[in-house]
Structures are given as structure tokens and as C-alpha cells.
N, C-alpha and C positions, 0 to 999 in steps of 0.2 A: 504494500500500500504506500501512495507517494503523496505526502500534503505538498505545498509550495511557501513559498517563501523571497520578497522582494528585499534587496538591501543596495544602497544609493552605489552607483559606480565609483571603482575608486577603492574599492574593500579590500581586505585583506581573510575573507573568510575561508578559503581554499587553505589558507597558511595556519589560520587561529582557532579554526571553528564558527559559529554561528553565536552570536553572544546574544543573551536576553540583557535586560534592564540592569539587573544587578549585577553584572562582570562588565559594561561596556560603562566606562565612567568619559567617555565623550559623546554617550546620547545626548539626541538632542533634548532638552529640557524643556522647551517651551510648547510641549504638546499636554504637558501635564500640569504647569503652573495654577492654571485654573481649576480645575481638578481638585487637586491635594491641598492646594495654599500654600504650599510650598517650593523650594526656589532651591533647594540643591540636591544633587544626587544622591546622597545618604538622605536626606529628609524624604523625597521622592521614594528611595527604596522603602524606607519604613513604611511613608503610606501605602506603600503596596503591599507590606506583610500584613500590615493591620485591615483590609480588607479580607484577606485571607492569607493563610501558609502558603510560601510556595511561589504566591502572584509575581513577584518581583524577578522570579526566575523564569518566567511562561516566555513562550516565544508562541507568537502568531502565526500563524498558515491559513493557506486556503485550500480547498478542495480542488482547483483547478485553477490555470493561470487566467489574470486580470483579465476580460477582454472590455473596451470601451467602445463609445460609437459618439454621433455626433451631438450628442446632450451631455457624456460625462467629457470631455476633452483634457481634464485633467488627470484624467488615468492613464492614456495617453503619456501626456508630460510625463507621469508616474513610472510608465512602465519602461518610456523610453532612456528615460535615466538611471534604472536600477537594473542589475542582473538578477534575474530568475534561479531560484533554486529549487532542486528537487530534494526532498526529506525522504528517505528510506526508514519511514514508520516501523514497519514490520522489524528492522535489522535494531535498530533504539527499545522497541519493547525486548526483543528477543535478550538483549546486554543487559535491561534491567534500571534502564536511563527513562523510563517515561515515570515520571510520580504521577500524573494524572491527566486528563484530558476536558477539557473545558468546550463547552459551544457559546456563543453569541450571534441568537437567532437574530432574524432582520429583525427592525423594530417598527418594519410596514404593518399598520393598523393597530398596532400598542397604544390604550386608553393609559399605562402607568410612567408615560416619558418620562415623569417627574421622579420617581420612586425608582430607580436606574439603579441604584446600590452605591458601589464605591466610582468605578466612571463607565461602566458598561454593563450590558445584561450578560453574566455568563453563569451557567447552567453545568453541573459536574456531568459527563456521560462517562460509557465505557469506551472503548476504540471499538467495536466492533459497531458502535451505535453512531460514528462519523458517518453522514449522509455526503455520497457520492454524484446525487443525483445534480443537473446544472443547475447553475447559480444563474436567476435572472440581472445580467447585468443592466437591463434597462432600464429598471429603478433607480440607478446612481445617476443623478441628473445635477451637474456645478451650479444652475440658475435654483435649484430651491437644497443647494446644501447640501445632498443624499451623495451620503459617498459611502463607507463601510458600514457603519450600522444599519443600514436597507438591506444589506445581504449578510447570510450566514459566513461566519469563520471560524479558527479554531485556536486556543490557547493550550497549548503545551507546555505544560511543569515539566523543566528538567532537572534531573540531581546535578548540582553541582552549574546549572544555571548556561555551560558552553554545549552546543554541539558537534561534535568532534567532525572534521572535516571528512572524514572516511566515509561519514553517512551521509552525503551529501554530492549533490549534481549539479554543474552547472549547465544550465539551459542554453544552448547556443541559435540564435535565432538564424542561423542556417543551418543547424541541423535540424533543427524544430519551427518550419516556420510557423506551422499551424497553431503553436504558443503566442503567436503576438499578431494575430489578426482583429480584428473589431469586428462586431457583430452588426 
């Protein structure tokens, strides 16, 4: 089983692993400020454990690579600036590196936006309970905001917070071109 995974070009993940929140101390910060209230990367980690164990180590995936069309255009930007990763799920549970698996379903038609929790809706599953099925990218529209939370993705708790580069692909969009087309 393969989630995915975007990180801005430029990386050093093939070399280091795949870092979540708490090992990469030159995230960027300013997606969380509002968020948390807080302003530095230890403060930020915390609010993330204190949401729950673990959260600060999660790394995000999706089920299938971004695809954008003429209403999200910033995915686009997104995806043309970041390389694509493949996660070899299967090989990470098999080691004993997956602490748990999280969803955050869309929040199309959600009456509790306000009651969100800590900064997203995420839901404990099992891996076997990762829905494969497509992700409406059509939803995600720049003019009214809808970018991730309109669609499902997944957070992955690792031990130890890296993913080691061995479990990991990088997506080449000439070998793969069918990864980076629009719908």
C-alpha cells in the first residue's frame, strides 16, 4: 500500500528521511501560529502533544497524488514546486514504525466547523480502514478557500517522528506522468 506525500523542492529527504513537525526544526511556522498561539517550534510541538500523543510526530499523506484543475490553480503552484513521494505503508507497518493512523475527512457539509478540536478533524482508524477510493479534487476551489480540509487525508504517527528514506519513492514526473495531470 502506497500513501503520498509533497515536500517543497530543494529537500534533502532521499538523504534524511521524511521529517514530521517535531524532528524538522526549520518548519515553517506560520501555518500554525494561529492555531496554537504560539510562535516557536518547541511551543508548537507541545501544542501538538497536548492535543494528543504522538500528533507532533504525524506526517500527512494522501491517498493518491494532488490533481488540480482550473478552480484550485494553487495546487498546481503546489505540486509544481514540491516533489512527490511514494510511502511504502505496508514495509513501515511491517518494521513496526507506524504508532497509528489518523483520517481527516472532508469537512464538505460539516454543521460543527467551529468544534474542529485542536486544528483539524482527525479520526483514529486502522490501516486496513485507509479508503483508496478517489478523492474529489473538485471541491478544492482558491476563490472560496477549499483546499485540504474539503478532501480526505491521512496522518501518520511515526516512532521516532523520521521516515527513513528506504521507504520511500520519489515520483518522477517522466516516469509517472499520469501523477501530475489535472482533472
Amino acid at each position: 500500500m502506497k500513501l503520498y506525500h509533497y515536500v517543497a523542492k530543494g529537500n534533502n529527504v532521499l538523504q534524511q528521511g521524511l521529517l514530521s513537525f517535531s524532528q524538522n526544526p526549520q518548519a515553517d511556522l506560520s501555518y500554525y501560529f494561529k492555531r496554537s498561539g504560539e510562535t516557536t517550534h518547541a511551543g508548537i510541538t507541545q501544542w501538538m502533544e497536548n492535543c494528543f500523543s504522538g500528533r507532533s510526530r504525524g506526517i500527512r499523506c494522501f491517498s493518491e497524488p494532488i490533481k488540480w484543475h482550473e478552480k484550485s490553480l494553487s495546487l498546481k503552484n503546489f505540486i509544481e514546486n514540491a516533489d512527490l513521494f511514494a510511502i511504502d505503508v505496508d514495509s513501515l507497518n511491517k518494521d513496526g514504525l507506524i504508532e497509528s493512523v489518523y483520517v481527516s475527512p472532508s469537512v464538505m457539509g460539516r454543521q460543527d466547523l467551529q468544534k474542529r478540536g485542536c486544528d483539524e478533524v482527525l479520526n483514529k482508524i486502522s490501516l486496513p480502514e485507509i479508503d483508496f477510493s478517489p478523492v474529489d479534487w473538485s471541491i478544492c476551489n482558491d476563490e472560496k478557500g477549499w483546499r485540504f480540509a474539503f478532501i480526505r487525508y491521512y496522518l501518520l504517527i511515526i516512532k521516532g517522528g523520521i521516515i527513513p528514506s528506504r521507504y520511500l519513492s520519489l515520483i518522477k514526473k517522466s516516469e509517472f506522468p499520469e501523477f501530475f495531470q489535472s482533472i
